[in-house]
C-alpha positions as CSV (number, residue, x, y, z in Angstrom):
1,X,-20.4,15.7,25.3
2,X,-17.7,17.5,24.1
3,X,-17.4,19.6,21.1
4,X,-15.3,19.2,17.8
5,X,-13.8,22.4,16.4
6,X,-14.4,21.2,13.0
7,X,-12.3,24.0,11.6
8,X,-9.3,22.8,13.4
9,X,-9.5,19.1,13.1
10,X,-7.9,16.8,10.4
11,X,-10.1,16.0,7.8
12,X,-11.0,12.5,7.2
13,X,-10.5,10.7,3.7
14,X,-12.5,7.6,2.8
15,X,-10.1,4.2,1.9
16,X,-10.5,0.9,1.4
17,X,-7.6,-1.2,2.6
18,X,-7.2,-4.7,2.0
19,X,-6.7,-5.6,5.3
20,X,-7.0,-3.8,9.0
21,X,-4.6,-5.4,10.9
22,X,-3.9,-1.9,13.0
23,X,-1.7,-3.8,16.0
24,X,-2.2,-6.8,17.2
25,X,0.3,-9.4,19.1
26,X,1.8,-12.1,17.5
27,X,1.0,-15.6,18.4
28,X,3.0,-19.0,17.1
29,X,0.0,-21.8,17.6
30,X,1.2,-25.0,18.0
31,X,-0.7,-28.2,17.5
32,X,-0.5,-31.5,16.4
33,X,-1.0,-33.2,13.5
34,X,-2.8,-36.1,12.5
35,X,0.6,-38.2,12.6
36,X,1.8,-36.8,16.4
37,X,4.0,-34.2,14.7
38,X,3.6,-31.0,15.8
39,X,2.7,-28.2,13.6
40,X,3.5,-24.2,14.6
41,X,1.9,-21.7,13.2
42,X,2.0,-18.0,13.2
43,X,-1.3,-15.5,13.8
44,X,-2.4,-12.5,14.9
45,X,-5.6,-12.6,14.4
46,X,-6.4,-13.3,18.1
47,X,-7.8,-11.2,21.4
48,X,-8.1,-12.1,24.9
49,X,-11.1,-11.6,27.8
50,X,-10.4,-13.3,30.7
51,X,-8.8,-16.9,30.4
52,X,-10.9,-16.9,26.7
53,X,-9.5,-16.4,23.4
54,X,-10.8,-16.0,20.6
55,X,-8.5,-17.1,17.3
56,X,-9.4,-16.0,13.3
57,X,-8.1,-18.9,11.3
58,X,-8.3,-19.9,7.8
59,X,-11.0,-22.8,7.7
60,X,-8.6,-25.3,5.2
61,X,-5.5,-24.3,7.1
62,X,-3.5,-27.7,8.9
63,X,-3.9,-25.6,12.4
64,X,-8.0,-25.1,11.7
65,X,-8.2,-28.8,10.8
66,X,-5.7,-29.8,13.7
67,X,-7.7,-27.7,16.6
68,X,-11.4,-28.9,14.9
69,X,-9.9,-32.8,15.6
70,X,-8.0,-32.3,18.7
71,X,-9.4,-29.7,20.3
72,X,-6.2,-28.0,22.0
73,X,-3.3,-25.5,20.8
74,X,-0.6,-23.5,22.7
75,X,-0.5,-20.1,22.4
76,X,3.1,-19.3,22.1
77,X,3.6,-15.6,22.5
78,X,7.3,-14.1,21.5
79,X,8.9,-11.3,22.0
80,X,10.5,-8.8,19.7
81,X,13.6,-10.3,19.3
82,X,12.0,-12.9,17.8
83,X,10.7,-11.3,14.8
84,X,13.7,-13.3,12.5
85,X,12.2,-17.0,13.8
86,X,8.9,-16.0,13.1
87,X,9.3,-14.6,10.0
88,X,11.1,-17.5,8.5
89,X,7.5,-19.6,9.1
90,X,6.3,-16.8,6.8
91,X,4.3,-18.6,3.4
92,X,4.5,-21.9,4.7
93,X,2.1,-24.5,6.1
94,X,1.8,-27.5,7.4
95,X,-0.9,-28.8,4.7
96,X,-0.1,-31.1,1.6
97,X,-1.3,-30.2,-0.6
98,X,-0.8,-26.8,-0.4
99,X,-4.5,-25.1,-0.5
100,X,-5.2,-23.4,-3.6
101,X,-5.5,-19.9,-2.0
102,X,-2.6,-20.1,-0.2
103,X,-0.7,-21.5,-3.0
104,X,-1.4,-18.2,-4.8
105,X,-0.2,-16.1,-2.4
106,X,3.3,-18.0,-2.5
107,X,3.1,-20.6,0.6
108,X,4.9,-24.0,0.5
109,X,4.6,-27.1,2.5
110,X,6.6,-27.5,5.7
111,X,6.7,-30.3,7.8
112,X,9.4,-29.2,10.4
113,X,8.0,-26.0,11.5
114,X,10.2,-25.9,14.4
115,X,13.0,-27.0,12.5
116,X,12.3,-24.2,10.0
117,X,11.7,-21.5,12.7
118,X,14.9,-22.7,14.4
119,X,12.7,-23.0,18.1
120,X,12.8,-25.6,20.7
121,X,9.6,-27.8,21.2
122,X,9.1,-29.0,24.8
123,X,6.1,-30.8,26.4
124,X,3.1,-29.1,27.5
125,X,1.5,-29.9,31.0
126,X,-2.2,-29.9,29.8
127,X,-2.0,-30.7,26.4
128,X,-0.7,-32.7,23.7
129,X,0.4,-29.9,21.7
130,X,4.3,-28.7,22.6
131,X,5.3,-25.5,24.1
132,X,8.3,-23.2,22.2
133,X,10.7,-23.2,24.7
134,X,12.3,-19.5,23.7
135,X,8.6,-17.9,24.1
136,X,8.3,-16.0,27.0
137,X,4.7,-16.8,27.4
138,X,2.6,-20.0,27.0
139,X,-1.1,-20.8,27.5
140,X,-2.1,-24.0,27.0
141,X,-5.9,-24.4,26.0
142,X,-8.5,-26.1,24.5
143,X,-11.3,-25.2,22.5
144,X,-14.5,-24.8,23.9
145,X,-16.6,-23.2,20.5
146,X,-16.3,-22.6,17.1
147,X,-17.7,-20.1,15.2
148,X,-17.9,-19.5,11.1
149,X,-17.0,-15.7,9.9
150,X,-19.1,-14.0,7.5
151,X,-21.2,-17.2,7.0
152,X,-23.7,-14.5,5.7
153,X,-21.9,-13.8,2.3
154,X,-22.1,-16.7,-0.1
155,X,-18.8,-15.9,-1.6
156,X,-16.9,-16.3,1.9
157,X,-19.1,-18.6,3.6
158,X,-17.0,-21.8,5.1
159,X,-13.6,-19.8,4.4
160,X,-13.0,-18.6,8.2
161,X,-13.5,-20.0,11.9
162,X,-13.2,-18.3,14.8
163,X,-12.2,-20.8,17.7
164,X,-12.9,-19.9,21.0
165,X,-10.4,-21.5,23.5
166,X,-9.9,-21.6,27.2
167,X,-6.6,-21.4,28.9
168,X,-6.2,-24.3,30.7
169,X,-2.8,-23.2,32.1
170,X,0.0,-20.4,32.0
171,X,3.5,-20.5,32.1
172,X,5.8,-17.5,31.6
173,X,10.1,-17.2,31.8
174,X,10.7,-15.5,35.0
175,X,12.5,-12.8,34.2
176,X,9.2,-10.8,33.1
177,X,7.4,-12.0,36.4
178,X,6.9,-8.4,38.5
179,X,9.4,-8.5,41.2
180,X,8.1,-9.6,44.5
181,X,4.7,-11.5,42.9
182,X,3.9,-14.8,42.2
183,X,0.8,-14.1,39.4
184,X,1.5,-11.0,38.0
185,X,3.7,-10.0,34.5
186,X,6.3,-6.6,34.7
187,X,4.7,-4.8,31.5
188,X,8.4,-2.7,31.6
189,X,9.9,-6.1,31.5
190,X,7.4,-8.0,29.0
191,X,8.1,-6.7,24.9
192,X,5.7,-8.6,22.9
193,X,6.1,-8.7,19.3
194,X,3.5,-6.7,17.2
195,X,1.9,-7.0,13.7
196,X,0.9,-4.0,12.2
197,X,-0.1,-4.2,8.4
198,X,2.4,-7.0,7.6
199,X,4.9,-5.6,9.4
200,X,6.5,-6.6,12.7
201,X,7.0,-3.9,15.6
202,X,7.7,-3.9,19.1
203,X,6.6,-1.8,22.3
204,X,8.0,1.3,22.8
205,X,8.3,2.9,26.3
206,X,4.9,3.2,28.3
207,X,3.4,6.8,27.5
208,X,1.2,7.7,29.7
209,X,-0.1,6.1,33.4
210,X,-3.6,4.2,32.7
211,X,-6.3,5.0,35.5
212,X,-7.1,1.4,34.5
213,X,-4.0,0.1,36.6
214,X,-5.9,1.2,39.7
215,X,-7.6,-1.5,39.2
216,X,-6.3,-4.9,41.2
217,X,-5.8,-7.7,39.4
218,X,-7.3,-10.4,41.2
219,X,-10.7,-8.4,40.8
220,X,-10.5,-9.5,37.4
221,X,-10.4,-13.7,38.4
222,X,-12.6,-15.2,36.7
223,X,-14.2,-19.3,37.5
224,X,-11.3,-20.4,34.8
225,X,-8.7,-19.7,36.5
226,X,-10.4,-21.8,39.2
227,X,-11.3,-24.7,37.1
228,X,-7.9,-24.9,35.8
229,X,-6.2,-25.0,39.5
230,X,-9.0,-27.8,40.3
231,X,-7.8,-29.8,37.5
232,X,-3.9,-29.2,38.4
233,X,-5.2,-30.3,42.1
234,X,-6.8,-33.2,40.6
235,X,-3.8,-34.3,38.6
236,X,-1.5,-34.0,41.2
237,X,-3.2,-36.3,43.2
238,X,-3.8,-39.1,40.6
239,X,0.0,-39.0,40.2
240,X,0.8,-38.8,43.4
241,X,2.6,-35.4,43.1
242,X,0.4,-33.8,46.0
């Protein structure tokens, strides 16, 4: 193990922050509603391991109640010049009433969350839910758990779920495709937009070559991916497109 100079290191100082959102990428979740409309919601409460997710939602939010019935959602990822459109979804939702919580915080109802975000709905190959056409990345997926947050504390107990979904299908803008590949994104080309504390922030260049990258990508396939090309196959021949 290595040692610490403790002389020379900066000193550490105890806080308690409201939140710790320290980075994390932005997603716009779309759904749809009880009435076939779809709803679009933005998130970043949300990681990735394999072709899982795992998504932190409020429990009485329209999208929680939307993925518990329907069991699917897109996961529209933007980039950073799209930190305007998604910020004008900011303190709305798609429930009516307006949930007390959120209603102290400042949201409002919207039913045209597209509309509102000025974005482009277009269908989804796997799911009912729509894509937004100007993301750069879309994974269709549908939920395979769901999981209550802090169901140990009383006071928070039923407030937050944690939906686990797999991806049931990809589907990126090819001008971030790495040249030459079929399956792989250009990180130099790909500039996702961040949320750090609030605020939105973008990539800056790469700093330093990962050892990780030595790693080939297809050693990380997992049965998903598999399943999901088995039930493209499938499809393809039930409509004849094979």
């Amino acid at each position: 193990m290595t040692s610490v100079n403790v002389g020379t290191a900066p000193e550490a100082h105890r806080i308690e922050p409201g939140i710790l959102y320290f980075g994390t990428p932005v997603v716009l979740l779309s759904t749809v509603n009880e009435d076939g409309t779809p709803n679009l919601a933005p998130m970043s409460s949300v990681f990735w391991l394999g072709w899982r997710a795992m998504l932190g939602l409020g429990a009485r939010s329209q999208t929680a109640r939307n993925l518990v019935r329907d069991g699917a959602a897109v996961l529209n990822l933007p980039e950073d010049s799209m930190a305007a459109a998604v910020d004008r979804l900011a303190l709305t939702t798609g429930r009516d009433p307006v949930p007390e919580g959120k209603k102290r915080r400042g949201y409002r109802y919207e039913g045209d969350k597209f509309g509102r975000a000025g974005l482009t709905p277009v269908p989804s190959q796997t799911v009912a839910a729509p894509r937004v056409a100007e993301c750069p990345v879309a994974m269709e997926a549908v939920l395979e758990a769901t999981h209550p947050l802090a169901d140990d504390d009383p006071e928070q107990r039923g407030g937050i779920l944690v939906f686990e979904v797999r991806v049931t299908r990809v589907l990126v803008h090819d001008r971030i495709r790495a040249a030459g590949t079929r399956d792989r994104i250009d990180p130099d080309k790909w500039r996702p937009l961040l949320m750090s504390f609030q605020h939105f922030y973008g990539l800056g260049p790469r700093l330093h070559p990962s050892a990780l990258a030595t790693i080939p990508e297809r050693l990380y396939r997992g049965p998903d991916i598999e399943r999901s090309r088995a039930a493209a196959d499938a499809n393809a021949v039930v409509t004849g497109r094979s």
